[in-house]
SEDREN-609260 format. One record per residue (C-alpha): residue number from 1; x, y, z. Coordinates in nm, 3 decimals, always signed. Layout:
REM residues N
NODE  resi     east    north       up
NODE   NUM        X        Y        Z
...
***
This chain:
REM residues 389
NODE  resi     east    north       up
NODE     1   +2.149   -2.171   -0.308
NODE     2   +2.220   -1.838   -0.462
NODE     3   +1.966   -1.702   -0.715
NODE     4   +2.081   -1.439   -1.002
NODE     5   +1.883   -1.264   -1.224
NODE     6   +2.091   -1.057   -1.477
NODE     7   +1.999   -0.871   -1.811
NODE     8   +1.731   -0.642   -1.662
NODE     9   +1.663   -0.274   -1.618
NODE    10   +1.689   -0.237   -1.269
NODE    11   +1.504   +0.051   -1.120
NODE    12   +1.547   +0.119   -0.774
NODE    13   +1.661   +0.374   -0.560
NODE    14   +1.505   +0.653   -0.783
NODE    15   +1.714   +0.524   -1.084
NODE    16   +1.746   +0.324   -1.385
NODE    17   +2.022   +0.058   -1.448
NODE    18   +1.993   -0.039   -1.802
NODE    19   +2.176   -0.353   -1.807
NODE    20   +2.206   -0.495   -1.432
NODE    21   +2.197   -0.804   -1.200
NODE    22   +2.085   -0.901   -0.847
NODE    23   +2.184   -1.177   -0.627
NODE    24   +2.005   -1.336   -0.370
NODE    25   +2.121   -1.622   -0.100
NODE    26   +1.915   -1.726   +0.240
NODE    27   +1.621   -1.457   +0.199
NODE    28   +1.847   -1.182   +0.133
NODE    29   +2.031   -0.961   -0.139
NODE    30   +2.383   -1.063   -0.145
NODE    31   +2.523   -0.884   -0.441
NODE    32   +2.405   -0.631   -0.769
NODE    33   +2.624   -0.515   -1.048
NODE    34   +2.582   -0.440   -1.425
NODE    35   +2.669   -0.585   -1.763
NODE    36   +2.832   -0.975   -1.754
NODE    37   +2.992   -0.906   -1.366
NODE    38   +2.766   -1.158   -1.235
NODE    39   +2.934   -1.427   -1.430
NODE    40   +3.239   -1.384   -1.198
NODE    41   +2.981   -1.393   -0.896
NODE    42   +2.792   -1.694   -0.986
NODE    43   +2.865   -2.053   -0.852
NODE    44   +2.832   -2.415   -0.948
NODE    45   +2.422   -2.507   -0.851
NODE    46   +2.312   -2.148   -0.898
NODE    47   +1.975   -2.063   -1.056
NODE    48   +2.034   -1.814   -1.321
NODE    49   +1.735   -1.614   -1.472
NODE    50   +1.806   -1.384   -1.775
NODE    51   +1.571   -1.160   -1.721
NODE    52   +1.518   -1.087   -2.113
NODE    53   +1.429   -1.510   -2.153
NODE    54   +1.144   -1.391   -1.901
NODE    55   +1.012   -1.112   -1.956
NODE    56   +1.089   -0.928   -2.278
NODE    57   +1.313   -0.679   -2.407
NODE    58   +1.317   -0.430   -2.163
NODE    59   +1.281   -0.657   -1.911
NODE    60   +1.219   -0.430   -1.571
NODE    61   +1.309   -0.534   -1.219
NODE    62   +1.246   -0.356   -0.919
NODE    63   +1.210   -0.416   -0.542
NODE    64   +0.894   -0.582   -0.395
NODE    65   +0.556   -0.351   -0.430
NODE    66   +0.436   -0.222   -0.056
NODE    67   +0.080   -0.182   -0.026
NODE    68   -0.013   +0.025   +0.317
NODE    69   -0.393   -0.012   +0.195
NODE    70   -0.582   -0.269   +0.013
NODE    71   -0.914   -0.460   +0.168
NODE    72   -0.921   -0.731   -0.060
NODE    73   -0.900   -0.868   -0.390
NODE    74   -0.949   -1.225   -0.569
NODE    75   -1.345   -1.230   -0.445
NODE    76   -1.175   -1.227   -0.097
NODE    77   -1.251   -0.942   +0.181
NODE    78   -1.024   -0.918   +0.502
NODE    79   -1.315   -0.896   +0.698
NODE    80   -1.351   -1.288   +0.583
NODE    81   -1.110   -1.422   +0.808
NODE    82   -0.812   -1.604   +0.808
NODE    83   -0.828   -1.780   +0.509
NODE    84   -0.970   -1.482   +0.309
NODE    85   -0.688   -1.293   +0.392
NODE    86   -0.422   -1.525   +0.289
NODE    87   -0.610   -1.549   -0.029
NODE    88   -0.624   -1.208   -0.101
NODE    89   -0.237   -1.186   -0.009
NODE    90   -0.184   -1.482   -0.294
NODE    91   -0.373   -1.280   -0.536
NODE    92   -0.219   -0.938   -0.465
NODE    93   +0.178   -1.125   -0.445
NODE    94   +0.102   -1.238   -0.807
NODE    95   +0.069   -0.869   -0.883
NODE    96   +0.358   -0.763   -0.728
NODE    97   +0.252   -0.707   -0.375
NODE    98   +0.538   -0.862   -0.186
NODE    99   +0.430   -0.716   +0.155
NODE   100   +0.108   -0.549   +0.247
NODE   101   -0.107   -0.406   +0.577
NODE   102   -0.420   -0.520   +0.614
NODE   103   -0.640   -0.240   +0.627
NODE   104   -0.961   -0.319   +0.782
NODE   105   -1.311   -0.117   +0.729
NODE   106   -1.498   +0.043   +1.002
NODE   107   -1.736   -0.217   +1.259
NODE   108   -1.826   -0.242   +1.545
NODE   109   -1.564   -0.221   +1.812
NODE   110   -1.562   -0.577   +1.918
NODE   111   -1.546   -0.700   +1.566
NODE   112   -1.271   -0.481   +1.542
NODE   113   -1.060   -0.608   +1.800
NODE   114   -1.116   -0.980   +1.689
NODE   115   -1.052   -0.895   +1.344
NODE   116   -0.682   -0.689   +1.451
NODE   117   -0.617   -1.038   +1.647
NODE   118   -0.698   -1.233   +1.353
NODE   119   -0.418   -1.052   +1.157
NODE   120   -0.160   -1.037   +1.477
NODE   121   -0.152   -1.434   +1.461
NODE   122   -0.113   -1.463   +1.054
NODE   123   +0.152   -1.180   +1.084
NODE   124   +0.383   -1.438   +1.330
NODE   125   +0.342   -1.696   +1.061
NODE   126   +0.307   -1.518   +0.720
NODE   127   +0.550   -1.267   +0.690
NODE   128   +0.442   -1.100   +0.387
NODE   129   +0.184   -0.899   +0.618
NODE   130   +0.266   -0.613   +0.763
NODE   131   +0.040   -0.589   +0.992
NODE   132   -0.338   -0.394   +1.039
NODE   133   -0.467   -0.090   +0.864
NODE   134   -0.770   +0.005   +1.102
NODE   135   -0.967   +0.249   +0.870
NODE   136   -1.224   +0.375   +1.100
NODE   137   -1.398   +0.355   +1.273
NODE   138   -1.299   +0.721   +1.415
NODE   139   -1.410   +0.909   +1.087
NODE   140   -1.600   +1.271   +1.007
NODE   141   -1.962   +1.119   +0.934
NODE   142   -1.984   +1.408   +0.615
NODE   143   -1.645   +1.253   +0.425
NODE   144   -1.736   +0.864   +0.539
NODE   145   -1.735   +0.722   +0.201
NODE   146   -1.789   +0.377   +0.204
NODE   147   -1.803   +0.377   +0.579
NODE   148   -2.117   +0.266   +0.790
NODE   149   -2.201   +0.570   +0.923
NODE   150   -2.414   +0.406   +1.250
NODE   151   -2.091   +0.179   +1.348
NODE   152   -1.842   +0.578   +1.324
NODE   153   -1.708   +0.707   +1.675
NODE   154   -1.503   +0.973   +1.821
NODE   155   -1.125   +0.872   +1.906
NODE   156   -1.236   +0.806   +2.311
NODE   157   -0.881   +0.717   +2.454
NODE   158   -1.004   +0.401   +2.598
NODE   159   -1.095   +0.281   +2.226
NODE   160   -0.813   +0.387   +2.091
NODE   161   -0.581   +0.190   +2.353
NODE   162   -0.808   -0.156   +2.332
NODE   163   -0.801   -0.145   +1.949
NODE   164   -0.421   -0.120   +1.966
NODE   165   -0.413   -0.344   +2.215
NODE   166   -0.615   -0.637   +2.034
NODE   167   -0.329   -0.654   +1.793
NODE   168   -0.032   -0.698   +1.996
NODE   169   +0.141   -0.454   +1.878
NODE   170   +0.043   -0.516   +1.471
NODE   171   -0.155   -0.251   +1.403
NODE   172   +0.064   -0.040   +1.219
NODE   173   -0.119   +0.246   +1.078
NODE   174   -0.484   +0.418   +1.190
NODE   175   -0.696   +0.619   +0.985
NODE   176   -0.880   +0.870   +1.158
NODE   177   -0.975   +1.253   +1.175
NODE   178   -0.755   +1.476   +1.387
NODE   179   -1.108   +1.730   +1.422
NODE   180   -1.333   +1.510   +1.602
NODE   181   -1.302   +1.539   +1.955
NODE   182   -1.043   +1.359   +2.132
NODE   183   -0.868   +1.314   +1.764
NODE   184   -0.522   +1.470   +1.844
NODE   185   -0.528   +1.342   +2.134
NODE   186   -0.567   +0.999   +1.972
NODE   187   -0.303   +1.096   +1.690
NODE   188   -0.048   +1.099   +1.995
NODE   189   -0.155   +0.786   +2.093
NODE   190   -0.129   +0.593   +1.802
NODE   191   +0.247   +0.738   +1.727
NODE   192   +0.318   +0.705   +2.063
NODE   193   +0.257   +0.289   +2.043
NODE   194   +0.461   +0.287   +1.739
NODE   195   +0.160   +0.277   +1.425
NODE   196   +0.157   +0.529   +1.205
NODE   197   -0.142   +0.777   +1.262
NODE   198   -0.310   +0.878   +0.933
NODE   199   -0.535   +1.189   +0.838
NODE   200   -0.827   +1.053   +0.631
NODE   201   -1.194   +1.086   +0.592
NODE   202   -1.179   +1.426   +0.736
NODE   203   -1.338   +1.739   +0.748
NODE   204   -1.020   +1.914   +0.861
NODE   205   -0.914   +2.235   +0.794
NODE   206   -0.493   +2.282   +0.666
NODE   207   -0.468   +2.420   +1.048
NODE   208   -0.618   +2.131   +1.208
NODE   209   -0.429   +1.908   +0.936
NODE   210   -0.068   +2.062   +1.032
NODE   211   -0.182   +1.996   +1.408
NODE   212   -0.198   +1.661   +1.397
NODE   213   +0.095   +1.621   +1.178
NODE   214   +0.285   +1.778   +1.415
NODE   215   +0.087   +1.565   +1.704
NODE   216   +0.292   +1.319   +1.555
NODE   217   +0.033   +1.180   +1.222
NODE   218   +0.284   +1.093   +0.916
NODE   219   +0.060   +1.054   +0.674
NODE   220   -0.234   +1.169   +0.478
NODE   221   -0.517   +0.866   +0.366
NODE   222   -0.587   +0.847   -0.006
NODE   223   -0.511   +1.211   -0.054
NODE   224   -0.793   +1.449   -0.234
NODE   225   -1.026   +1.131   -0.145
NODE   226   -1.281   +1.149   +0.175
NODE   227   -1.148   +1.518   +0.250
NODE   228   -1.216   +1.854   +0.172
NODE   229   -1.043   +1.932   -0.174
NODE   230   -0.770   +2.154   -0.318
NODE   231   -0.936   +2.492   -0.289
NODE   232   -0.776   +2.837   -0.348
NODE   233   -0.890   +3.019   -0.035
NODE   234   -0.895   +2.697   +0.163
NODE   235   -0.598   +2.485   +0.094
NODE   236   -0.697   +2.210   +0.327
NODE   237   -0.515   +1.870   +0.450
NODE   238   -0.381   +1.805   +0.116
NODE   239   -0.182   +2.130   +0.108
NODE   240   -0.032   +2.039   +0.462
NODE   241   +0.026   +1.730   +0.364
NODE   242   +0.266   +1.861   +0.082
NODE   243   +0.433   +2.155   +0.312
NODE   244   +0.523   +1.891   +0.556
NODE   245   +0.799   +1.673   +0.472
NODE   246   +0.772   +1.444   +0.736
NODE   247   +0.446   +1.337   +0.580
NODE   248   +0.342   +1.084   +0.287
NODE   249   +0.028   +1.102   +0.103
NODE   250   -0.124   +0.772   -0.016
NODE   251   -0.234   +0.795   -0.351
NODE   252   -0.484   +0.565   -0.584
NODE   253   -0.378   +0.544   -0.915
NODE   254   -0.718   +0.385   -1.078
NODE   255   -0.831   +0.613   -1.332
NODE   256   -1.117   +0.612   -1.118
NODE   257   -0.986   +0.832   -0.765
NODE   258   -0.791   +1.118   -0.967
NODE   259   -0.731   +1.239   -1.328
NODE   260   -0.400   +1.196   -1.415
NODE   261   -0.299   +1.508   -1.382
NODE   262   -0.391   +1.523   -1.008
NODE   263   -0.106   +1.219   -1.014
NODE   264   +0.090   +1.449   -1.170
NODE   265   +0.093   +1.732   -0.977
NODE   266   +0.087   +1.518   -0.647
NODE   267   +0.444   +1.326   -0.755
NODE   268   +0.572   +1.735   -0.831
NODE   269   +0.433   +1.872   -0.477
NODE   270   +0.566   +1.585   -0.276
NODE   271   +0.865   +1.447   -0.473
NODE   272   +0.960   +1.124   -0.293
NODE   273   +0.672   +1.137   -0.040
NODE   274   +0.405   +0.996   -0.271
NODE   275   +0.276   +0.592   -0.154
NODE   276   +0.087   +0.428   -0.441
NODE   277   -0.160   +0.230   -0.284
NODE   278   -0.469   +0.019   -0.393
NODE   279   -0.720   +0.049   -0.147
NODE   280   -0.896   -0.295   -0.331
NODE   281   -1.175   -0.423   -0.209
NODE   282   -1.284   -0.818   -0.286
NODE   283   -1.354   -0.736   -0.685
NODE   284   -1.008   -0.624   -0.776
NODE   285   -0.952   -0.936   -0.995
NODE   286   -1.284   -1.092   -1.058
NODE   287   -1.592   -1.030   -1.236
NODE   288   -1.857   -0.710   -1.227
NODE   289   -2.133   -0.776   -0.960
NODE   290   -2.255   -0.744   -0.641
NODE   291   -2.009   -0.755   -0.311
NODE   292   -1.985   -0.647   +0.017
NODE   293   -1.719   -0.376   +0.207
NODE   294   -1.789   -0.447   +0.526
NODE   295   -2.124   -0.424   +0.611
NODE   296   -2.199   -0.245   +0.303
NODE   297   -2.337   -0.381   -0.013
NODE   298   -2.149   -0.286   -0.378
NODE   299   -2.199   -0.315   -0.693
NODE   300   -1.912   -0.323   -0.952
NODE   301   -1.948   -0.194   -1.299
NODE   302   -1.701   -0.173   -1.524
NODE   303   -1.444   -0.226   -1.254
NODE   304   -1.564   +0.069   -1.042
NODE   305   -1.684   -0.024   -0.728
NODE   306   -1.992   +0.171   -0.581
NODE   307   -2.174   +0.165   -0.275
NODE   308   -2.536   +0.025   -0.409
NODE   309   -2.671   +0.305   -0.128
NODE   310   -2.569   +0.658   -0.217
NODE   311   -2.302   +0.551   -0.497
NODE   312   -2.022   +0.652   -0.303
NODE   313   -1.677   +0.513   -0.465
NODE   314   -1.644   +0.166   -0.254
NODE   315   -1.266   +0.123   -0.305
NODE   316   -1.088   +0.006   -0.593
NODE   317   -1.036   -0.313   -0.801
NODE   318   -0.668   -0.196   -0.866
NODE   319   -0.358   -0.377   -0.826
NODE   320   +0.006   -0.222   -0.767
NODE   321   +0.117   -0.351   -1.105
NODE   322   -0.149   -0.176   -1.286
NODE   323   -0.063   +0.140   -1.047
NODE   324   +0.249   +0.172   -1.172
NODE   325   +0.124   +0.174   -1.542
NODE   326   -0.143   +0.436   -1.481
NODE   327   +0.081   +0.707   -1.228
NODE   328   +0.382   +0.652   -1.573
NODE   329   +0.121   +0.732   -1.825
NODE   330   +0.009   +0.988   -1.643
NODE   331   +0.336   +1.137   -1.681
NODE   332   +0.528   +1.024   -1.345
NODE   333   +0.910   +0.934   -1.421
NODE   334   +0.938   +0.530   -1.421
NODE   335   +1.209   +0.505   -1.135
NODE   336   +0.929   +0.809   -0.915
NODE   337   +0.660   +0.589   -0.941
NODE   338   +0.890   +0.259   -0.858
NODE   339   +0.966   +0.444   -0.505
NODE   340   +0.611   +0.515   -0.443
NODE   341   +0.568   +0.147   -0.443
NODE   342   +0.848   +0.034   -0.278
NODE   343   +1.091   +0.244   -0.067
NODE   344   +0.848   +0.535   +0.047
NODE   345   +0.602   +0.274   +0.190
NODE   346   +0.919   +0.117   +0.355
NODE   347   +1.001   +0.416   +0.491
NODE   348   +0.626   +0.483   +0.652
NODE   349   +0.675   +0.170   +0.830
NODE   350   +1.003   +0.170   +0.946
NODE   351   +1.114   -0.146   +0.755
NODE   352   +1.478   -0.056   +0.680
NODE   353   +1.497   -0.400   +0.564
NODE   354   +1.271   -0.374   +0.247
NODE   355   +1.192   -0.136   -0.024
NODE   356   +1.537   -0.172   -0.223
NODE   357   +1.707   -0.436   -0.357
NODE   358   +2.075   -0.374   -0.185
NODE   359   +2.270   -0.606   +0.002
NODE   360   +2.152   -0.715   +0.317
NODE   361   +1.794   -0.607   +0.249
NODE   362   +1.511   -0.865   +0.214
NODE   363   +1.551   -1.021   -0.138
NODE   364   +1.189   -0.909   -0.243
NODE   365   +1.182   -0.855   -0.613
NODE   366   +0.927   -0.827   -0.956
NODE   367   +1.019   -0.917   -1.245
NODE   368   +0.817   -0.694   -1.532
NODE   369   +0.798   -0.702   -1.899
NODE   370   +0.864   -0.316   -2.043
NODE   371   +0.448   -0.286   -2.052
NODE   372   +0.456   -0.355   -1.685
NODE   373   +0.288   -0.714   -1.686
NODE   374   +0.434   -0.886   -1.395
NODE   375   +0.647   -1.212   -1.477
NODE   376   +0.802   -1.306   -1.203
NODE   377   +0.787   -1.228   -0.799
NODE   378   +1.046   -1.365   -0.514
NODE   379   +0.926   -1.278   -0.173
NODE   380   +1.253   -1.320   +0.045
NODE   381   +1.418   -1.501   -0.203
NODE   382   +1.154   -1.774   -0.290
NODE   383   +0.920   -1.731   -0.592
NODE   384   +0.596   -1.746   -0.560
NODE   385   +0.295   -1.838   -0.764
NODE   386   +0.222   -1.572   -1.011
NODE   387   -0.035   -1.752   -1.201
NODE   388   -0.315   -1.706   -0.916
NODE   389   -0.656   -1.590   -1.059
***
């Protein structure tokens, strides 16, 4: 049965449709158009959705948000298990998270590998994840962050291979930094097994940055966060990152992570190579108080998660909706900061099929009111449930 959802601004593709449609049939975009067309396109049985009935005036549809990083959210932490996970996913889809990675927080290297299997058997039977986000545990001690510094390690080959191996091929993107011995090597590794190798909690210079970009890493973790900054005389990985355009930088648009006019200037450095990512940890969506990341103990005040030792930042309690909000009032166009959500994290991965809402792509959609609440979600056609707590 063919779905059609008509009477919203559609952005995708980097613009705005003021008056459009999308149709969707057996998990997949069949059709798009503008004005009353759709009327032509419908069918007897159909389920038609004015968009405005929904969501507003201004009604705003886009593709399906892509997180590449997120640890949680609902009181659920992927290091939970099974069930935590597919909790967390429920809570995050309600926000607009169609698809997601499951990053995963440095352990020990056993855990590890049980943990990657874990996700390889919910990614054959949920296919809203992506696959594993193994952040750490081959970090710089000095830019850990909310790391356990006893459980870090250099990138020794044989690690490297039995971490990728425990997932079957479904870890699809490593965190780790290029400097520490064996780390290019490691970078060549992980892009030769088909993950995407990440620069992130690093100490690396721009030099050592551009080296493992061109090692084969595509992409820079949480940029300006866990590394060394900005800095006139010492540009570091964030000003590689932008000189390379084979490269993404993940961004978290908080409030917390950057100003806004860090956003900003990000979105104008690397136009079209910006992800928007959460990096959430088990709070995002619940109450202020005491959690764990990991091993780690946090505290959450206000919203902002801290390590309870040292006070590091301890991820986020951000969703993608309220992402999209903060990088637009920070001054990011609407349809720039729709792409960072949805066709730039596409692109990291590979997944031709997702990140736009054009025939033959997955029929992954949000439905938005023109304040960015979320109204409505279809993962491959279905809706879901976007009334989870």
């Amino acid at each position: 049965m063919t779905t059609i959802i008509h009477s919203a601004r559609l952005v995708d593709g980097g613009v705005e449709r003021p008056n459009a449609w999308v149709a969707f049939d057996d998990g997949h975009v069949i059709g798009t158009g503008d004005a009353d067309a759709w009327q032509a396109f419908a069918r007897d049985g159909d389920t038609i959705i004015d968009a405005v009935a929904v969501a507003g005036n201004g009604a705003i549809l886009t593709p399906g948000f892509i997180d590449l990083h997120g640890h949680g959210g609902g009181t659920h932490s992927h290091e939970d298990g099974a069930e935590a996970i597919l909790a967390s996913r429920a809570f995050h889809r309600a926000h607009g998270t169609t698809r997601a990675l499951i990053s995963l927080v440095t352990a020990d290297i056993d855990d590890l590998a049980e943990r990657a299997a874990v996700v390889a058997d919910l990614v054959d039977s949920s296919p809203d994840i992506l696959g594993t986000h193994l952040e750490g545990p081959f970090l710089d001690p000095g830019h850990k962050g909310a790391h356990d510094p006893s459980l870090l390690r250099h990138p020794d080959g044989d690690l490297v291979r039995r971490l990728l191996d425990a997932g079957r091929g479904t870890v699809r993107q490593v965190t780790l930094a290029p400097e520490l011995p064996g780390g290019i090597d490691a970078v060549r590794a992980i892009a030769a097994s088909g993950a995407v190798a990440a620069v992130g909690h690093t100490n690396a210079d721009a030099a050592t940055t551009a080296a493992a970009f061109d090692a084969g890493a595509r992409l820079l973790t949480h940029a300006f966060n866990a590394m060394p900054p900005l800095h006139h005389r010492m540009p570091g990985p964030v000003a590689a990152a932008t000189a390379d355009p084979r490269v993404t930088l993940e961004l978290i648009a908080d409030g917390v992570h950057l100003d806004p006019e860090v956003i900003r200037i990000a979105f104008a450095a690397a136009p079209g190579r910006v992800a928007l990512v959460t990096d959430a940890m088990a709070a995002a969506g619940a109450a202020d108080g005491r959690y764990e990341l990991g091993p780690l103990a946090v505290d959450v005040v206000d919203g902002v998660a801290r390590l309870v030792d040292g006070g590091a930042i301890a991820g986020s309690t951000l969703t993608q909706d309220v992402a999209l909000r903060v990088a637009t009032q920070a001054g990011v166009a609407l349809p720039d900061a729709v792409t960072a959500l949805t066709a730039t994290p596409a692109r990291v991965l590979g997944r031709e099929d997702l990140g736009a809402l054009e025939p033959d792509r997955l029929a992954d959609a949000v439905l938005l009111t023109a304040d960015y609440e979320v109204r409505a979600v279809w993962v491959g056609g279905a809706a879901v449930d976007v009334d989870v707590d």
